[in-house]
Backbone as JSON Lines, residues from 0, in Angstrom:
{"i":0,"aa":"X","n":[-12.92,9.75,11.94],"ca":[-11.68,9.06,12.22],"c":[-11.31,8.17,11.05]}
{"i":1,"aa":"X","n":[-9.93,8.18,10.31],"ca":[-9.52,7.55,9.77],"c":[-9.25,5.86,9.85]}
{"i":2,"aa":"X","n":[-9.54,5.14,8.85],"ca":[-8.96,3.77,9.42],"c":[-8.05,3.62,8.3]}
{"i":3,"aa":"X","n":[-6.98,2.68,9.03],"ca":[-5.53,2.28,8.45],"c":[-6.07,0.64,7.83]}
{"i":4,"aa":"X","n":[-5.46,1.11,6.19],"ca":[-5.58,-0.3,5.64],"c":[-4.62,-0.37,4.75]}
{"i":5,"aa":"X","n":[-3.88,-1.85,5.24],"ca":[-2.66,-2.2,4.79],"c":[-3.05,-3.09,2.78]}
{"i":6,"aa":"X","n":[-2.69,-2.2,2.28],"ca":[-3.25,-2.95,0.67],"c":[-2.06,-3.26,0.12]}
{"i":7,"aa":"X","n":[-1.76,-4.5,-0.28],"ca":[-0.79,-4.95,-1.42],"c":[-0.37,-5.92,-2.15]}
{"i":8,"aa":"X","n":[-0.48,-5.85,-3.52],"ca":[-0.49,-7.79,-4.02],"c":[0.45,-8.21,-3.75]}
{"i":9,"aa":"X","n":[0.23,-9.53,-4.0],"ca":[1.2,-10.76,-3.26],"c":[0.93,-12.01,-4.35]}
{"i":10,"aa":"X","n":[1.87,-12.77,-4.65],"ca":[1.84,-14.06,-5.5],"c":[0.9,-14.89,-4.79]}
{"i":11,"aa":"X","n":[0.69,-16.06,-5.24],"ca":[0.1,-17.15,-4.75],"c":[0.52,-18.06,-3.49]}
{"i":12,"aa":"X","n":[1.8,-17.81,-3.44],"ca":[2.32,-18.66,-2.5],"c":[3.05,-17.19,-1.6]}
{"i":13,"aa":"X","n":[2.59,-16.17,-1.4],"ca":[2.61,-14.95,-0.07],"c":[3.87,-14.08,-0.23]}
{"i":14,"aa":"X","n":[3.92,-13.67,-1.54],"ca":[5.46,-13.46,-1.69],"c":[5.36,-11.68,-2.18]}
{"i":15,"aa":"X","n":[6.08,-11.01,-2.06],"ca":[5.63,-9.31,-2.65],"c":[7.0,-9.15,-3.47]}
{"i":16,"aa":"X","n":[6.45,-8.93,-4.52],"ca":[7.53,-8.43,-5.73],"c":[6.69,-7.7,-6.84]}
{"i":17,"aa":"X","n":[6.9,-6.26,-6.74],"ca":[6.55,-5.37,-7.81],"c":[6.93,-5.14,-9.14]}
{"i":18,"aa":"X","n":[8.05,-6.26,-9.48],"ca":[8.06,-6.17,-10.82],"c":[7.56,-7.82,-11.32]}
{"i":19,"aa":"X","n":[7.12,-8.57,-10.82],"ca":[6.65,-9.79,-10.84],"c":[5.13,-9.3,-11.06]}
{"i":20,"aa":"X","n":[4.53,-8.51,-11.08],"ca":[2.85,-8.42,-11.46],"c":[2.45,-7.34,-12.29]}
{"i":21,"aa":"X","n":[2.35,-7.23,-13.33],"ca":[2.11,-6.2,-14.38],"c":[0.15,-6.84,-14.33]}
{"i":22,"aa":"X","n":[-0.16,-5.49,-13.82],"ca":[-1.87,-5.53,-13.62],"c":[-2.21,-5.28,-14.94]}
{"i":23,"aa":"X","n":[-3.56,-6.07,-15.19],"ca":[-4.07,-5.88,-16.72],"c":[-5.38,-4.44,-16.52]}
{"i":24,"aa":"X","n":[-5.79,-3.99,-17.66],"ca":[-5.56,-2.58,-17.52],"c":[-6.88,-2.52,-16.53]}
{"i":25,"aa":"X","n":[-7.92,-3.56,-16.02],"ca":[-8.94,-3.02,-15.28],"c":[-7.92,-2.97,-13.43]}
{"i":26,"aa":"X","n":[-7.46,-4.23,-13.37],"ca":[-6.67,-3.81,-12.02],"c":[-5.88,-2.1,-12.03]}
{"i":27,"aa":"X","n":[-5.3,-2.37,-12.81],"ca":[-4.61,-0.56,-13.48],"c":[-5.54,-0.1,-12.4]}
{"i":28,"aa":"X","n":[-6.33,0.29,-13.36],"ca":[-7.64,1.72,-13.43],"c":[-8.05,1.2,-11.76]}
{"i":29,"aa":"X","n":[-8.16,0.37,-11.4],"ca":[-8.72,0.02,-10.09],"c":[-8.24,0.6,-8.82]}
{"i":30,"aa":"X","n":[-6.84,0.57,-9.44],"ca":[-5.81,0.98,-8.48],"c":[-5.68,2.44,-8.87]}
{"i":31,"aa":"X","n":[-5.87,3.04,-9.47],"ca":[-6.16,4.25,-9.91],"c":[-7.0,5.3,-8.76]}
{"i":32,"aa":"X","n":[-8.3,4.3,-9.26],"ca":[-9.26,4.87,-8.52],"c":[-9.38,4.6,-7.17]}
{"i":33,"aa":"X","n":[-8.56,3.68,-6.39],"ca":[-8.0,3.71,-5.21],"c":[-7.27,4.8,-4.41]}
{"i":34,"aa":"X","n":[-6.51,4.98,-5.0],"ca":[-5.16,5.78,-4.81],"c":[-6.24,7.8,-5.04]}
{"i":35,"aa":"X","n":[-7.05,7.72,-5.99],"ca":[-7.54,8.65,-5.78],"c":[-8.45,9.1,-4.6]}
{"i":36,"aa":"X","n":[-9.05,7.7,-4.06],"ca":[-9.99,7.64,-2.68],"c":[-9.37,7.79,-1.18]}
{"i":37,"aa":"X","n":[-7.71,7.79,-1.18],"ca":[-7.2,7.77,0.37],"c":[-7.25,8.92,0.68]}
{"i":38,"aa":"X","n":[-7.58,9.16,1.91],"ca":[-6.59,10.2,2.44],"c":[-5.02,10.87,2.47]}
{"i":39,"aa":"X","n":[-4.61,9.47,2.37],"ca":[-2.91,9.53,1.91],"c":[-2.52,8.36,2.22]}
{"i":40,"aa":"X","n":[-1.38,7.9,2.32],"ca":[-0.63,6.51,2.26],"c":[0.48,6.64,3.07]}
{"i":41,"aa":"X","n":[1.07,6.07,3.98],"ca":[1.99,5.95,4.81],"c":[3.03,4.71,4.18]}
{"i":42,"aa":"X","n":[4.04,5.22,3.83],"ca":[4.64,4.16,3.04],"c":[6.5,4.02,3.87]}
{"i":43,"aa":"X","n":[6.89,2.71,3.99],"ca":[7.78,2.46,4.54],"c":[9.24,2.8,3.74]}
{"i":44,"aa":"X","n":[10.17,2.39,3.85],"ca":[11.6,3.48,3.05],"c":[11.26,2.76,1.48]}
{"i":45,"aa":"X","n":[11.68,1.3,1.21],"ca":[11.8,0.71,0.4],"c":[10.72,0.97,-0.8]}
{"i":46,"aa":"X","n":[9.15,0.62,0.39],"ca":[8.26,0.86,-0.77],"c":[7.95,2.45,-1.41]}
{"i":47,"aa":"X","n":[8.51,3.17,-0.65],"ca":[8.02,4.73,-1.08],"c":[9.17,4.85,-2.16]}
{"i":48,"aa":"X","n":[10.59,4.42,-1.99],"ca":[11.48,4.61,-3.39],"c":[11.01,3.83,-4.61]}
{"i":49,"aa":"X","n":[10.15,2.64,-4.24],"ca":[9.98,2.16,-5.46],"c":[8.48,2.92,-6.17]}
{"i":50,"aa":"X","n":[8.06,3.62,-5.39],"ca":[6.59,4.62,-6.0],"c":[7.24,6.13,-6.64]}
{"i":51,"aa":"X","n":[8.46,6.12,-6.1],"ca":[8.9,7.33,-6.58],"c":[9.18,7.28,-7.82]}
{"i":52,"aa":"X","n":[8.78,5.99,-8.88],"ca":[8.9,6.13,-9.72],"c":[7.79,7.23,-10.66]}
{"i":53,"aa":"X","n":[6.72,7.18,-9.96],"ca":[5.22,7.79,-10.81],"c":[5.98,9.97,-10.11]}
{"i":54,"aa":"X","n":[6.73,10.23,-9.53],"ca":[7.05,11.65,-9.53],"c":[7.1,12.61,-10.6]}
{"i":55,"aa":"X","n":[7.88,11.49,-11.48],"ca":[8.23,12.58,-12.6],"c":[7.81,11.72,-13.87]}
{"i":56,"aa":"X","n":[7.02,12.76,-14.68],"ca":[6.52,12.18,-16.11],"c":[7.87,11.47,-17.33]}
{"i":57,"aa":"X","n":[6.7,10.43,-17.88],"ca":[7.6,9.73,-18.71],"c":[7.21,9.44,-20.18]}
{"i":58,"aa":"X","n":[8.0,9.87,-21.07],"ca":[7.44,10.01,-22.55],"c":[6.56,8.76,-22.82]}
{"i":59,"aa":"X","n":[6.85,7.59,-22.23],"ca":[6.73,6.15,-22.69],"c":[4.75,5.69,-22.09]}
{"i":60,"aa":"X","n":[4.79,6.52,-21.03],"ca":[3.05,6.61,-20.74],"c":[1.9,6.45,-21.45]}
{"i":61,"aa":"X","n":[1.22,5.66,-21.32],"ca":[-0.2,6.09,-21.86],"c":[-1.07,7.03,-21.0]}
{"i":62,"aa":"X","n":[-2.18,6.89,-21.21],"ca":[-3.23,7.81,-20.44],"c":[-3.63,7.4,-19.32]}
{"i":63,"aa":"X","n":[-3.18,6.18,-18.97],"ca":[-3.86,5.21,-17.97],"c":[-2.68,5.47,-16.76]}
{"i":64,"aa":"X","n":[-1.2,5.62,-17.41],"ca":[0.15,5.8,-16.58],"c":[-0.26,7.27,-15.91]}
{"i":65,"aa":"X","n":[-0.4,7.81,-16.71],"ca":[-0.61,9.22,-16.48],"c":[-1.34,10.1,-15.4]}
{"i":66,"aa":"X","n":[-2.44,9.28,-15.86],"ca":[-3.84,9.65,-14.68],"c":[-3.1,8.98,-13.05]}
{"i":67,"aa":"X","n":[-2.54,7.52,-13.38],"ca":[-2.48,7.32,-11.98],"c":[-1.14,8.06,-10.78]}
{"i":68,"aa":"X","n":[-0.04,8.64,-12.34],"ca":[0.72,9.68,-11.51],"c":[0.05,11.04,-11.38]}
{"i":69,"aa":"X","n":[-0.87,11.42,-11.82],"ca":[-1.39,12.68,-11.32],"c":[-2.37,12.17,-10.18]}
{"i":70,"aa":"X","n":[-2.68,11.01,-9.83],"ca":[-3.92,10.41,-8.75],"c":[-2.8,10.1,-7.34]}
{"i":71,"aa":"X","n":[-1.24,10.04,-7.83],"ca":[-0.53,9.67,-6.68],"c":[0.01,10.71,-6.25]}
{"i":72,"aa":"X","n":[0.48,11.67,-7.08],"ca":[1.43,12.81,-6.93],"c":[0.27,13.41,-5.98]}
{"i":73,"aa":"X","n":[-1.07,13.87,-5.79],"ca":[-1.88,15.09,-5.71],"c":[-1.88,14.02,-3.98]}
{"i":74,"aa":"X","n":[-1.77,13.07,-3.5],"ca":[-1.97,12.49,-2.04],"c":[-0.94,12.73,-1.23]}
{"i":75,"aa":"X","n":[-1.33,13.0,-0.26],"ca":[-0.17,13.27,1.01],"c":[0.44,11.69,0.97]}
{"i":76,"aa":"X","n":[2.0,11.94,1.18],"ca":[2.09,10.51,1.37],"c":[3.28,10.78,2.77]}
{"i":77,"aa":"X","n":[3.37,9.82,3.78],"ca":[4.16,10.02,5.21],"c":[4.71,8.76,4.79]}
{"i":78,"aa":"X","n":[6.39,9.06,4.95],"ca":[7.32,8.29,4.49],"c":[8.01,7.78,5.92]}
{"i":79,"aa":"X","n":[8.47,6.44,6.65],"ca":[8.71,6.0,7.82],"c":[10.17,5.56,7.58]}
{"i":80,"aa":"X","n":[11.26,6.48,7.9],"ca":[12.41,5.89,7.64],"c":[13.15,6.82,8.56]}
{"i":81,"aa":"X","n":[14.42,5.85,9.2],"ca":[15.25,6.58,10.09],"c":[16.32,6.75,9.14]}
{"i":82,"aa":"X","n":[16.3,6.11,7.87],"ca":[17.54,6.35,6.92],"c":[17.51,7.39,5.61]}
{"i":83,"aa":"X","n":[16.72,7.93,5.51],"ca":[16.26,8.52,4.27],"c":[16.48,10.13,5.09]}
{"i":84,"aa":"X","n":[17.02,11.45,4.45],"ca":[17.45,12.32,4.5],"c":[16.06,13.67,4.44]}
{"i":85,"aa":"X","n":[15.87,13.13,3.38],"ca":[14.93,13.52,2.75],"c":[13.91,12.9,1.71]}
{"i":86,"aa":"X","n":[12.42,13.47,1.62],"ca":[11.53,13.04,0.59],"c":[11.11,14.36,-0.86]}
{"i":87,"aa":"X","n":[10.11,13.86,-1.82],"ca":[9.77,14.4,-2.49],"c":[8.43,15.04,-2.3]}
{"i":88,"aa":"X","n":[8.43,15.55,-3.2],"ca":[6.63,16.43,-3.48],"c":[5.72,15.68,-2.94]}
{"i":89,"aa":"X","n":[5.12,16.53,-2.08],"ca":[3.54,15.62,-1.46],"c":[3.86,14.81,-0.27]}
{"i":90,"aa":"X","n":[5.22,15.0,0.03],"ca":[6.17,13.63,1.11],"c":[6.36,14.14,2.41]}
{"i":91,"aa":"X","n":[5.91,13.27,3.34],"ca":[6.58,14.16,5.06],"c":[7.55,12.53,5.45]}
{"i":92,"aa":"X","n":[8.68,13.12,6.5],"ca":[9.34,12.23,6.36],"c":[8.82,11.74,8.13]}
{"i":93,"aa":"X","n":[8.47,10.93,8.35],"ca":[8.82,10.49,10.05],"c":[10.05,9.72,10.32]}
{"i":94,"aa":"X","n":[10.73,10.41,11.04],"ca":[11.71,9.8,11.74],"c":[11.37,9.29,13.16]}
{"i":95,"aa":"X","n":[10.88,9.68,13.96],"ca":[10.36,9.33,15.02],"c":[8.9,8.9,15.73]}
{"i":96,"aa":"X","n":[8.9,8.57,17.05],"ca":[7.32,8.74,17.49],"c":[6.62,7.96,16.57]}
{"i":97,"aa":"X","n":[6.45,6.94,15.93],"ca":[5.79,6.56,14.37],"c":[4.35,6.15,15.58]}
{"i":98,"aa":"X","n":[4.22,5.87,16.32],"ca":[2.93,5.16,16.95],"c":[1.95,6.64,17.05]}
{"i":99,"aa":"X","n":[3.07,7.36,17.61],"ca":[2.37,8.43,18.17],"c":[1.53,9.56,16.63]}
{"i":100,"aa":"X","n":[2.81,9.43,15.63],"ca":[2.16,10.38,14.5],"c":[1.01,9.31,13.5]}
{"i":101,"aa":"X","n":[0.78,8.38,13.67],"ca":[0.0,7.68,13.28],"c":[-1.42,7.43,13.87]}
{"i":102,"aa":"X","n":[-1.61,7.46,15.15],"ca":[-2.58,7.57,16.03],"c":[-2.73,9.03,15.71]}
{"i":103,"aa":"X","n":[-1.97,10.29,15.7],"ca":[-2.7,11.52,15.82],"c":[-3.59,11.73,14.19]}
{"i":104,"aa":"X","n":[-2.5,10.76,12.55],"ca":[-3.23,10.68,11.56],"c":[-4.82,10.08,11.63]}
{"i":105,"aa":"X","n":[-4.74,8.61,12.22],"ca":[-6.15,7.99,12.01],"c":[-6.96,9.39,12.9]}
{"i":106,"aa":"X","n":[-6.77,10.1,13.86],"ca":[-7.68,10.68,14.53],"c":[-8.24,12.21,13.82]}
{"i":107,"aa":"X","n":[-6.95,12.79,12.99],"ca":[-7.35,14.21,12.4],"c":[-7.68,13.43,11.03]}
{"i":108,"aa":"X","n":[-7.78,12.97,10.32],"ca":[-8.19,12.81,8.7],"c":[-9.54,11.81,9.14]}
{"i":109,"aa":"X","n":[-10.42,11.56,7.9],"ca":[-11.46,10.94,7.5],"c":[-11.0,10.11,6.24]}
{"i":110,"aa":"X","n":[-11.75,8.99,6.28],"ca":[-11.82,8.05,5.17],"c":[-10.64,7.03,5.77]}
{"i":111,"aa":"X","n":[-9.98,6.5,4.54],"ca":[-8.8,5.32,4.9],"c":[-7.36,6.29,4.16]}
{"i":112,"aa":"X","n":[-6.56,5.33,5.13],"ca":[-5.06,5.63,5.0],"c":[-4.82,4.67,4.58]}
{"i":113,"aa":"X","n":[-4.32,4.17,3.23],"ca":[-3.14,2.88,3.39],"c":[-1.76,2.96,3.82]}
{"i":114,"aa":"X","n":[-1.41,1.92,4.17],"ca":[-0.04,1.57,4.6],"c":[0.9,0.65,3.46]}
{"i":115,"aa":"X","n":[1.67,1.38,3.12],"ca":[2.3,0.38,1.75],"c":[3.71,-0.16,2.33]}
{"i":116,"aa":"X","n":[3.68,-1.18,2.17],"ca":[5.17,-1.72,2.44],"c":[4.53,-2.61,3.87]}
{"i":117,"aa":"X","n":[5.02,-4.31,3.46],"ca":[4.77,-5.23,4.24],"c":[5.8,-5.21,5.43]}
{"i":118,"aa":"X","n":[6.72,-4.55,6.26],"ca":[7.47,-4.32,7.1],"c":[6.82,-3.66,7.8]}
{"i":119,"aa":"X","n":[6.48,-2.24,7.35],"ca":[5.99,-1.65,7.83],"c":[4.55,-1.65,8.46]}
{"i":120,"aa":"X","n":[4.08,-2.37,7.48],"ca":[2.56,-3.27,7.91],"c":[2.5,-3.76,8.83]}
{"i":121,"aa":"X","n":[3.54,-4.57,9.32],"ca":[3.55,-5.69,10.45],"c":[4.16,-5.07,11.64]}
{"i":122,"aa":"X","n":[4.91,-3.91,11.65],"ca":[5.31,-3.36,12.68],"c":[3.65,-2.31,13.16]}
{"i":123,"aa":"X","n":[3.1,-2.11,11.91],"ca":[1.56,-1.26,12.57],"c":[1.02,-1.92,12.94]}
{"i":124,"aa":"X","n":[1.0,-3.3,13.13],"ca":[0.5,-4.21,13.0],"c":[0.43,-5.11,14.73]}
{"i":125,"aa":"X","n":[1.68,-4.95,14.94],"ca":[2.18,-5.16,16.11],"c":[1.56,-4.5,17.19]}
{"i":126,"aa":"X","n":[1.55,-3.07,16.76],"ca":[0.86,-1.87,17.73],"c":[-0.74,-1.69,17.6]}
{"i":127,"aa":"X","n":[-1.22,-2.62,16.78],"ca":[-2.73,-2.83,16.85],"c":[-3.21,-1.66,16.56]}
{"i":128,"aa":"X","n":[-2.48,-1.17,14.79],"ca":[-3.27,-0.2,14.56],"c":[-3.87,-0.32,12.79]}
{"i":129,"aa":"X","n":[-3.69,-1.36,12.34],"ca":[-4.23,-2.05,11.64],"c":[-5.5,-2.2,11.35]}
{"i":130,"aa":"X","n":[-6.53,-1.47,10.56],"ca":[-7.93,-1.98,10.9],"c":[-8.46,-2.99,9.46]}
{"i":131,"aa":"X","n":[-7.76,-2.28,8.91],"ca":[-8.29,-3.8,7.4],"c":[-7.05,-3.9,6.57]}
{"i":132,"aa":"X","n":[-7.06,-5.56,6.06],"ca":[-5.88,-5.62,5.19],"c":[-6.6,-6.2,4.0]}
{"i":133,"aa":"X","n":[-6.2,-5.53,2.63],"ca":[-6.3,-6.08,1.47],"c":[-5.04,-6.63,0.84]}
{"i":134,"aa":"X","n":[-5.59,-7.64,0.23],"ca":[-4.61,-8.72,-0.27],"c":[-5.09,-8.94,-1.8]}
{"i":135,"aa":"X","n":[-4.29,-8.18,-2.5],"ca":[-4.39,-8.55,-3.8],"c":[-3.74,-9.66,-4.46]}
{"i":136,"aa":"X","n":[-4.68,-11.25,-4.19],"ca":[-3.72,-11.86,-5.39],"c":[-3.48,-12.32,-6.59]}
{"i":137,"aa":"X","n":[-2.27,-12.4,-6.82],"ca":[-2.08,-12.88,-8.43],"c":[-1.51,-14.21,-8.99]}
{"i":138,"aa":"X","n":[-2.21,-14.41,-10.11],"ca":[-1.92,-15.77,-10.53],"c":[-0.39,-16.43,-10.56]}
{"i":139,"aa":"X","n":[0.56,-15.87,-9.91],"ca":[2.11,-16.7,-10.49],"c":[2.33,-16.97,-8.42]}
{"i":140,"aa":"X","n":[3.3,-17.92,-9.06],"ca":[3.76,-18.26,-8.12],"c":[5.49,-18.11,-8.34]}
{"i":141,"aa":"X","n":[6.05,-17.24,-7.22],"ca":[7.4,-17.14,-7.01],"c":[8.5,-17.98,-6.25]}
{"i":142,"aa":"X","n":[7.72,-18.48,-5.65],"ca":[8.8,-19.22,-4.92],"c":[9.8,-18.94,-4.17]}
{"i":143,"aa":"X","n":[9.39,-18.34,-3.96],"ca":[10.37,-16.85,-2.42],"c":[10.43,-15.44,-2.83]}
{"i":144,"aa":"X","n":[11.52,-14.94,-2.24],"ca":[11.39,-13.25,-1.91],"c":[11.42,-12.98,-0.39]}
{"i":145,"aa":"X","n":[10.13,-11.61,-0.66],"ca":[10.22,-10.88,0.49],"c":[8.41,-11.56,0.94]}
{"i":146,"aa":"X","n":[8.34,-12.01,1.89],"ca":[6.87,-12.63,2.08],"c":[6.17,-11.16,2.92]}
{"i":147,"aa":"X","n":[4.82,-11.21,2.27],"ca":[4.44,-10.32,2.54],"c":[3.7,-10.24,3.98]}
{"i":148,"aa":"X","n":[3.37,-11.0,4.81],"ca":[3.61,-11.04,6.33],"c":[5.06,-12.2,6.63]}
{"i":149,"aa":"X","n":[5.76,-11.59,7.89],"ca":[7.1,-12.34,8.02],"c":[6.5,-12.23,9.41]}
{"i":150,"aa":"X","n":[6.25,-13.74,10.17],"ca":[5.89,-13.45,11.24],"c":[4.66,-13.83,11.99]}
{"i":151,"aa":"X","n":[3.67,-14.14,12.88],"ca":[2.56,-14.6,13.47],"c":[2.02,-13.14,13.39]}
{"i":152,"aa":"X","n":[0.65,-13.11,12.88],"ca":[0.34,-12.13,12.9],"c":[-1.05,-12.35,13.72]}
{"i":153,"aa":"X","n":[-2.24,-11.34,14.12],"ca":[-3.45,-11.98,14.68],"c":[-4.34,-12.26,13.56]}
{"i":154,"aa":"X","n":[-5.0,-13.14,14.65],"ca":[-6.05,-14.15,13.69],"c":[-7.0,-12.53,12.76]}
{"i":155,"aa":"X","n":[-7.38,-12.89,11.48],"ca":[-8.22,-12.3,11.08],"c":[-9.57,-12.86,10.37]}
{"i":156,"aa":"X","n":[-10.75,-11.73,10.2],"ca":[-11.66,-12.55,9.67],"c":[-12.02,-12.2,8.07]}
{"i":157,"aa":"X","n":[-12.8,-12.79,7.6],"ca":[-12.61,-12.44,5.98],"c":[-13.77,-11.79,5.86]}
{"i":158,"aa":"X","n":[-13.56,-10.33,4.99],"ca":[-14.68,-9.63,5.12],"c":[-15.65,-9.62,4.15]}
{"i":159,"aa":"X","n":[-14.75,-9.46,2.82],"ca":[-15.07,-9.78,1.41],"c":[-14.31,-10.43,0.32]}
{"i":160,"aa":"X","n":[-14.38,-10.67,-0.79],"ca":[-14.11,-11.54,-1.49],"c":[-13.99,-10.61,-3.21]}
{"i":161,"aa":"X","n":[-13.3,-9.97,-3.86],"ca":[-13.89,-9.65,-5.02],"c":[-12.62,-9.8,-5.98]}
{"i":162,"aa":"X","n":[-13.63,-9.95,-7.55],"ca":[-12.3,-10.05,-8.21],"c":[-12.29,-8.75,-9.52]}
{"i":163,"aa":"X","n":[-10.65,-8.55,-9.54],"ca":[-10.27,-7.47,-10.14],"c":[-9.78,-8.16,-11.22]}
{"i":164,"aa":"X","n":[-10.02,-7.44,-12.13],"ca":[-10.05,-8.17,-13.57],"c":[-10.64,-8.87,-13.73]}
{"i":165,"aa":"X","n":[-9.56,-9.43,-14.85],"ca":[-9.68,-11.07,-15.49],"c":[-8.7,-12.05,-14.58]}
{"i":166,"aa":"X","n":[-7.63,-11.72,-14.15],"ca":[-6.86,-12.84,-12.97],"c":[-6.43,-12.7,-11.45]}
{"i":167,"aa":"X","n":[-6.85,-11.58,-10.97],"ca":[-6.85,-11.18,-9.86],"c":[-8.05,-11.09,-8.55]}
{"i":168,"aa":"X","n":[-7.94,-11.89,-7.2],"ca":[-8.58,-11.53,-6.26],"c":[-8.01,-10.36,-5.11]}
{"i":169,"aa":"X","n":[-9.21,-9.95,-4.5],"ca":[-8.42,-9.24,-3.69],"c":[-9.69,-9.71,-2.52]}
{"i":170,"aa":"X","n":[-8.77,-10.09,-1.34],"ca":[-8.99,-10.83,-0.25],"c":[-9.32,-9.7,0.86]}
{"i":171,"aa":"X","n":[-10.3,-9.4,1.5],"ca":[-10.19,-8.05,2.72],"c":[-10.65,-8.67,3.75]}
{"i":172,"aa":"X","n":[-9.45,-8.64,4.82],"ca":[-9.74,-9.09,6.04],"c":[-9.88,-7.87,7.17]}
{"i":173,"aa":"X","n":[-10.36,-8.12,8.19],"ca":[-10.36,-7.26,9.24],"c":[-9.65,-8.27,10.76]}
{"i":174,"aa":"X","n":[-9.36,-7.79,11.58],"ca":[-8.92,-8.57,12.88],"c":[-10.21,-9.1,13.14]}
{"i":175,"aa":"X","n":[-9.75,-10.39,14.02],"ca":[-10.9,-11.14,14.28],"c":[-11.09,-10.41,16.2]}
C-alpha cells in the first residue's frame, strides 16, 4: 500500500512561491533523486502547470536540468482539476470522485505518492488521507503570498529533522 506525502518548500515565515527558491545544486540533485523514488505525484491545476515546465527540453540546461526532466517526465503524474481540458505526457486528468481515485491509488501502487500543490494538500488533508508531510525550508523570508497550509490543520508529530544542502531544512511530520 502506498502512502501519500505532501512535499513542498516554503519560506521561513510559511509562504510557497516557486520562483522565490532557486535550490543550490545538492537540494537540485536531492530532488532529483526524489522525484525518481515516487510512484507518481498527484498534483493540483496550478502546481502541475507550473511543472509543465520540465515537458519539453531546453537548450539553456545543464545535466543536472536534464536528468531531473527525464526523472519527471518517466512518473505517472494524476492531475486534480475540474478546469483543465486536458493534460500532457505521463498525465491522467481527475475530474471527479478525487477521494475515491486516491484511496483506490494508495491501495494498487507501493512506495509513496506525493501530493504537490498546498490546496490540494489540505483538501487531502481534510479527508485524512495524508500520511507524511515534508516541509522544505528556506532561508528568505517573503512576507506573504500563497501560505502553504491556509487553515487549522491536525496536530502533527515531528518525525525527522535533516538538512539539504548548505541552507535548507526539510521538516517531516506525520499526524499525531
Amino acid at each position: 500500500m502506498a502512502r501519500l506525502v505532501f512535499a513542498l518548500n516554503q519560506s521561513l515565515d510559511g509562504y510557497v512561491d516557486h520562483d522565490a527558491f532557486s535550490p543550490d545544486p545538492a537540494v537540485f540533485r536531492h530532488f532529483i533523486d526524489d522525484v525518481r523514488s515516487v510512484a507518481g505525484t498527484v498534483y493540483g491545476r496550478r502546481m502541475y502547470e507550473v511543472m509543465r515546465y520540465w515537458d519539453e527540453d531546453r537548450s539553456e540546461w545543464d545535466e543536472a536540468e536534464r536528468d531531473y526532466a527525464t526523472a519527471w517526465r518517466s512518473q505517472p503524474k494524476w492531475v486534480v482539476s475540474r478546469s483543465l481540458g486536458s493534460v500532457g505526457p505521463n498525465a491522467t486528468l481527475i475530474k471527479d470522485d478525487v477521494e475515491t481515485t486516491i484511496r483506490r491509488f494508495k491501495a494498487q501502487f507501493d512506495g509513496e505518492i506525493e501530493v504537490s500543490g498546498p490546496e490540494l494538500a489540505g483538501f487531502l488533508t481534510d479527508l485524512g488521507l495524508v500520511d507524511e508531510y515534508r516541509l522544505y525550508l528556506h532561508p528568505v523570508v517573503l512576507g506573504g503570498g500563497k501560505p502553504l497550509f491556509a487553515g487549522p490543520r491536525p496536530r502533527l508529530r515531528l518525525l525527522a529533522s535533516d538538512r539539504i544542502g548548505e541552507d535548507v531544512i526539510r521538516l517531516t511530520y506525520v499526524p499525531a
